[in-house]
N, C-alpha and C positions, 0 to 999 in steps of 0.2 A: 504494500500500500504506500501511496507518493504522499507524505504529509506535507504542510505546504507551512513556509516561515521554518523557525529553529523549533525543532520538537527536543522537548525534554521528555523522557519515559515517564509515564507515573507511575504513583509512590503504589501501588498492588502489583497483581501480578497480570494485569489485565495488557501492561501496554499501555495504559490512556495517556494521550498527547496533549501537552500543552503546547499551544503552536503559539510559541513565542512568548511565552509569559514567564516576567521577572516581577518577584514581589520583594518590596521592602518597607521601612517606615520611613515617614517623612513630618517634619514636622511643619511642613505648610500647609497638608491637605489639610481641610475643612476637623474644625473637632467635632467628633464622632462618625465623623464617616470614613469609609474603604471607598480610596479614590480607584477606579476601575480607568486608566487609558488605553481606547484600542487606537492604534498606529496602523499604516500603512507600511507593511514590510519594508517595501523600497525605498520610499520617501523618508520614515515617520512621522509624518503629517499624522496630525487627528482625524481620525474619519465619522464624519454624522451619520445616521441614520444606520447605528447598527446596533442590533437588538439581543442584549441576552438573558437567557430564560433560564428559573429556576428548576429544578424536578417537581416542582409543585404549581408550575406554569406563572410566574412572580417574575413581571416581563420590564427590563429597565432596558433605555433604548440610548445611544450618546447623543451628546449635542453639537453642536455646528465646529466645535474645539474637538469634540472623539472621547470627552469625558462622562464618564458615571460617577454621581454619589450614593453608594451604595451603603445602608441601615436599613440594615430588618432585623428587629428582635427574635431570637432564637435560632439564627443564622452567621453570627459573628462570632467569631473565635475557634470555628468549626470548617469543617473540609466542606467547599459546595462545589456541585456540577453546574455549568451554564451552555449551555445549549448557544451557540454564537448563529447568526443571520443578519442578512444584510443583502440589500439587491446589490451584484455585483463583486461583492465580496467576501471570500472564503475562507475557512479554518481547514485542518483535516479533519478527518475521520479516523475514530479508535477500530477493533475491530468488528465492534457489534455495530458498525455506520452509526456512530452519533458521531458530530462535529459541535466541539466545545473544547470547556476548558476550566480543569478543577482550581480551585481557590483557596485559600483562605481568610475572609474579611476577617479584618482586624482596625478599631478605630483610630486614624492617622496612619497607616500604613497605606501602598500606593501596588497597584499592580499594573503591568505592562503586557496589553495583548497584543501582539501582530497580526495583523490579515493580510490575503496579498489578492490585489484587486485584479480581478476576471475582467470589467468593463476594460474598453480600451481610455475611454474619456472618466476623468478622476471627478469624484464628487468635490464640493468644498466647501457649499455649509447652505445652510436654511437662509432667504434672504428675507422672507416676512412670517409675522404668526408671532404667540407668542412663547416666551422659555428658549428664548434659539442659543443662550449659552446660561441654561438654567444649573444644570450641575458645577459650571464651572465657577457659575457665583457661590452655587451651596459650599465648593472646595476652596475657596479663596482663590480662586483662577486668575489670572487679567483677562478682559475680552477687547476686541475691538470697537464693540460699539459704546457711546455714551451711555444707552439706555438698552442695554443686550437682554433683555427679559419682556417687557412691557414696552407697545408704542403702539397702543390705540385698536390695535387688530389680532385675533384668535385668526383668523384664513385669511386668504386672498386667491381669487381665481382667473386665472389668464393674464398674462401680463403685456403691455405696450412702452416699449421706453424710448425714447430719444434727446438727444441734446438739442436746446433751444433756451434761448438770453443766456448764454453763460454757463448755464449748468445742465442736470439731467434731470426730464421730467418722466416721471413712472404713473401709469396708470391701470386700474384693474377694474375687471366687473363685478361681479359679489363680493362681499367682505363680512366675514363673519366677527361681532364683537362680544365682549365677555359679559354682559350687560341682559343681554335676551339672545333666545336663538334667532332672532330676525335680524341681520345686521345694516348695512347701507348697501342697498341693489340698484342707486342711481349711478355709479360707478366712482371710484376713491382716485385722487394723485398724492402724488408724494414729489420732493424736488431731493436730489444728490448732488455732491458736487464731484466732478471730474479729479482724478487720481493729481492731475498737473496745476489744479485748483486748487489743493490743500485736502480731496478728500482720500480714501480708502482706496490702498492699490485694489484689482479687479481680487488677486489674488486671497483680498485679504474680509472683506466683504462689502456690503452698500449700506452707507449711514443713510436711514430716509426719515425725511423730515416732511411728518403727514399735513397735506393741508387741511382744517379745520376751519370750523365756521364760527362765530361769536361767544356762543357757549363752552368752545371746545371740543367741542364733538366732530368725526368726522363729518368733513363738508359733503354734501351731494354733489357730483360735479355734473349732471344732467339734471336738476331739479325741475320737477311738475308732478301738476295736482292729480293728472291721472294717472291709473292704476297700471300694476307692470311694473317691471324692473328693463332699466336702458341698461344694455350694454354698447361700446365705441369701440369701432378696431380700425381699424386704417390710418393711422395718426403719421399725418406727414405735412410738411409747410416749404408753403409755396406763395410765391411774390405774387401782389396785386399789381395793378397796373402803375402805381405811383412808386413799387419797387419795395414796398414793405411788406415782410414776412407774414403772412399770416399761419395760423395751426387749425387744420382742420381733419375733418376724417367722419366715419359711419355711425352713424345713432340707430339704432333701433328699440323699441320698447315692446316686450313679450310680455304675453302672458302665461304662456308656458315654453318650453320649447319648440314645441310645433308651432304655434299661433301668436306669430305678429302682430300688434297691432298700427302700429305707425314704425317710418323710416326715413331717413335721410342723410343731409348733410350737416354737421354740428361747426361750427369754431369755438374756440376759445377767445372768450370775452376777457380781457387782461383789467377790464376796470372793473368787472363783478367778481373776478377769479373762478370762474364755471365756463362751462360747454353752454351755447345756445342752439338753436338750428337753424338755420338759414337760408336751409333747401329743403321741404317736405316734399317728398316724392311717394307717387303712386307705385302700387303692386305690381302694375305693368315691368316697372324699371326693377327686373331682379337682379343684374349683374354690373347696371351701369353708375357704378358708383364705388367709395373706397370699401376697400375691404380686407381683412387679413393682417397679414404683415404687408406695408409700405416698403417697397425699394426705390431709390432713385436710379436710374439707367440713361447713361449719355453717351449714345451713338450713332452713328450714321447721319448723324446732322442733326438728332433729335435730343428733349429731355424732356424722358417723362417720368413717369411711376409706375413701376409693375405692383400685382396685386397677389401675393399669395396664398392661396387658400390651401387647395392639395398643394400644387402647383401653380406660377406666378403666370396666369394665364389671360389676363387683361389688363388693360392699362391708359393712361389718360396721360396727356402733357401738360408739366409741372405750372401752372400756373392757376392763380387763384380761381379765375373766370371760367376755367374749363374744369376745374374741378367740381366746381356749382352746375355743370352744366351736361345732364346724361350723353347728351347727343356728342358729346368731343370721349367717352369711354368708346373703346375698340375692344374685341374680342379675338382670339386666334381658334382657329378654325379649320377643320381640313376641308380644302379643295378638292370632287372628285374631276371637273373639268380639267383642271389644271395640274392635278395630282401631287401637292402640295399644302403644305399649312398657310394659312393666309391671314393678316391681322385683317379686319372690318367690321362692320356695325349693325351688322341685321341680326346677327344668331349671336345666341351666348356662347361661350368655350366649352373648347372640345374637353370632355372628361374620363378619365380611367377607363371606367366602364365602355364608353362606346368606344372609343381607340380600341379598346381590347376586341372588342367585336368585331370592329370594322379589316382588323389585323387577322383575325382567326378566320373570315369569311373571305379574305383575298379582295378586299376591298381595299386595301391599305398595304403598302409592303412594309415587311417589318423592320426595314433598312431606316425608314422614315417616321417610325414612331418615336415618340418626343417622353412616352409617359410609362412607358413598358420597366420598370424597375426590377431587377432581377438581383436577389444575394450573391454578391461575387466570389462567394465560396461554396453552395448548392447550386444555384440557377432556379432558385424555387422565384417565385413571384413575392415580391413587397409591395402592399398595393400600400399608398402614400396619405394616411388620414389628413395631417395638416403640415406645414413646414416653413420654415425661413432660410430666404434666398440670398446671399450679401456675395459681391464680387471681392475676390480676394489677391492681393497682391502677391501674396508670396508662393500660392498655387499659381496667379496668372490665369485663373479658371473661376466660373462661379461653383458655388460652394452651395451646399444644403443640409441642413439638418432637420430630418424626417420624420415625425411620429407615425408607425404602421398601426392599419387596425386589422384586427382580427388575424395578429400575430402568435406567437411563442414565446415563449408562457406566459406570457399575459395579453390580454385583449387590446389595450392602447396602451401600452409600458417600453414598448421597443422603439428603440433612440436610433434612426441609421443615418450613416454620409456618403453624400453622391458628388459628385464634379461634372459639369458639364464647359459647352464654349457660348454657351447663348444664356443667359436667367430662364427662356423657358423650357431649355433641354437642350437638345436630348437626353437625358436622365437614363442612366441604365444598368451600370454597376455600384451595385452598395454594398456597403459594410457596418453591422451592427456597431456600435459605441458604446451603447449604453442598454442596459436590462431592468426592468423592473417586476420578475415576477407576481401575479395575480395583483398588481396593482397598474393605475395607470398614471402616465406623465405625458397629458396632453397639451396643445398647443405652446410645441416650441417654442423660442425668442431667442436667434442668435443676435449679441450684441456687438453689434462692427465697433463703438468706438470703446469697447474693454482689449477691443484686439493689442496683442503683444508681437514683438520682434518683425513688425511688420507683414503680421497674418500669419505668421506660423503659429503662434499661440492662440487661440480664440476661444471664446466663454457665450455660452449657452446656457438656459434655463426653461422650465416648465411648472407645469399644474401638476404637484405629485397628491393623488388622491383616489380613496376606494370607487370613486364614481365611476359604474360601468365596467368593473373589474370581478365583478361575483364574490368578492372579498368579506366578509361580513364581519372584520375585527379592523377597523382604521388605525394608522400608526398615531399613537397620543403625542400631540403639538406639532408634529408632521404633516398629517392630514389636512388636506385643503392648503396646500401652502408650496412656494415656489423655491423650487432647489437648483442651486447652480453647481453646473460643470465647468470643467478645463478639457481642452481638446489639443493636442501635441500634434499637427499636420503632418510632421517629420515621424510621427510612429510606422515602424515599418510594416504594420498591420491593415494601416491603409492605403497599399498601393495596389493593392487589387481595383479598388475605387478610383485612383487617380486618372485623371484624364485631363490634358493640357490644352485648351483650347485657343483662339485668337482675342484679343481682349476689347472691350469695348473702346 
């Protein structure tokens, strides 16, 4: 059996592995507790969101540092078994397959577990919610953030960020607060400041600073009197005709998720500090308007915005006037007169599903499919739930990071990366990055301006949450909450995926 990290034999006769664990006392951790650090083999970096359990199911999970404060009466001073999990990263296994690692707490004493991460992209800590370095405070830890426990929000779901006036503005849809299970569903922002500003290298996390409203309370940032919760995705800014910036992007207000009841165009009002709408548009207009993740794209004489939902499959040019205006969105389209993809404006984009059809019935050669996504280590089919698209310099290619649905082993948990020579494909080999069994981490957010070393390094985040996973035990202060990654371009794991294309 391959144990993974330093195994020490354990103390029977059984074999049990401690994969990597050093205990001693220390007199900084926290009084009364058994500081539990699990590290990343390679790194030792702290790793969050790893989970370990006792034989009586007494489930302690780290935090965004990889620390536990672990006190449990009748369990201290004594030999415990912990059961280690983690999406992504592993212990060994003794001989009977358990994967753990025996103990023994002691208060003020310090243990050290290794794991060695299976993802290829490195987690690197909780970016909202609250407790995100709750242990480390209980231990007497340092954290990075001013307020690393509490700031206003239990979840947050889906996130949009970009830099604008100076700093970086963050926005989400639902937000769960500790107050009632209802929390603010007209969508929250927050502002950060950029690493070369004075704030938090990417590496290290996002200090965000919630906007609120008079009382204190999170602000609404689409406020109205009718019923629904608004969510806004497309958030991108674009000069008016007198050459100032404006911020605008998609409003919609559900009442469930199937049923819409209003949509549009929203900006930001910088003298109310809120979203208003500025374009109310009919049902007719389903595609013609922002949506997704926003990319800017400047080529062939043009600048506009792609739109990505699966795939960045329509687009408008960047200015304020045409973004207000359905009739200037274009869609990409296959031609069969022409036998080609075509941007224009009578059909919506060509999607997954019918490409695929169109391909399997010889309507389509498969030479010229754009959306055909295949694992570059099976050749199984990755069908592309949602994604973000950012051109990358140090590929020289555009870049994408994937969430699949109705993937292994989890239903929307699987993270993949593709490289193409255009934003809207060809797309076709990927490679998994990231795992999150029986849970899900939807709608991506790669963020171009955390990119390091001039796009070799780049930072990604998502919705980690039991929604749609079959899951029926959520991870405590994880749940509903956004996790970021680091992604190494240079791993040699992903050149199966590589593809160098011509640059815009």
């Amino acid at each position: 059996m391959r144990f993974l990290g330093k195994i020490l034999l354990g103390l029977t006769g059984l074999g049990m592995p401690f994969a990597g664990v050093g205990v001693a006392c220390a007199a900084g951790a926290g009084e009364g507790y058994f500081a539990i650090h699990v590290v990343d083999e390679a790194t030792l970096r702290g790793v969050p969101l790893v989970t370990l359990t006792t034989t009586n199911h007494i489930a302690c999970t780290t935090d965004s540092a990889g620390w536990i404060a672990f006190q449990e009466p009748g369990l201290m001073d004594r030999e415990v078994f912990f059961h280690v999990s983690s999406p992504g990263y592993a212990v060994g296994k003794d001989g009977f397959g358990y994967a753990g690692v025996r103990l023994k707490p002691k208060a003020g004493g310090v243990a050290e577990v290794k794991v060695m991460r299976q993802n290829i992209a490195e987690r690197l800590y909780r970016v909202t919610g609250q407790g995100i370095y709750r242990d480390s405070e209980l231990l007497g830890k340092p954290a990075p953030l001013p307020r690393p426990n509490f700031n206003h929000v239990m979840g947050q779901d889906s996130v949009q960020a970009l830099p604008w006036k100076g700093r970086v503005l963050w926005l989400w849809g639902d937000t769960n607060k500790a107050a009632y299970p209802l929390g603010n569903f007209h969508s929250t922002c927050a502002w950060s400041d950029l690493e070369k500003q004075g704030g938090l290298k990417p590496s290290e996390g996002v200090h965000l600073e919630y906007l609120l409203n008079a009382e204190g309370e999170l602000r609404r940032m689409m406020p109205t009197k009718e019923p629904g919760v608004v969510w806004i995705f497309g958030l991108m800014i674009v000069p008016d005709e007198q050459g100032r910036e404006r911020l605008v992007g998609h409003f919609a207000r559900f009442k469930s998720l199937d049923q819409r009841l209003e949509h549009g165009v929203c900006e930001f009002d910088e003298a109310q500090g809120f979203f208003v709408p500025v374009q109310v548009l009919g049902e007719e207009y389903e595609w013609q308007h922002p949506q997704g993740n926003a990319v800017r794209v400047k080529a062939d004489g043009r600048d506009d915005y792609y739109f990505c939902q699966e795939f960045a499959l329509t687009r408008v040019p960047a200015t304020y006037a045409d973004a207000l205006n359905p009739a200037s969105y274009e869609a990409l389209t296959w031609s069969e007169a022409a036998e080609e993809y075509v941007w224009q404006k009578a059909e919506g984009p060509v999607t997954w599903k019918l490409e695929n059809e169109r391909v399997k019935a010889g309507r389509m050669p498969a030479s010229k499919a754009l959306l055909q996504v295949k694992d570059a280590l099976t050749g199984k089919d990755v069908r592309i739930h949602r994604s973000s698209v950012a051109w990358n310099p140090h590929r020289k290619a555009w870049i994408m990071i994937g969430t699949q649905q109705q993937g292994e082993p989890s239903n929307l948990g699987e993270v993949w990366y593709a490289e193409a020579a255009d934003p809207f494909g060809p797309w076709r080999q990927a490679v998994k990055v990231a795992s999150h069994p029986k849970y899900s981490f939807y709608n991506p957010r790669h963020h171009e301006f955390m990119d390091e070393e001039g796009g070799r390094v780049i930072y990604f985040e998502g919705t980690y949450t039991e929604s749609f996973s079959g899951n029926p035990v959520p991870t405590p202060r994880y749940d509903y909450n956004q996790v970021m990654y680091r992604l190494d371009l240079e791993d040699s794991r992903l050149a199966p995926a590589r593809k160098t294309g011509a640059g815009p």
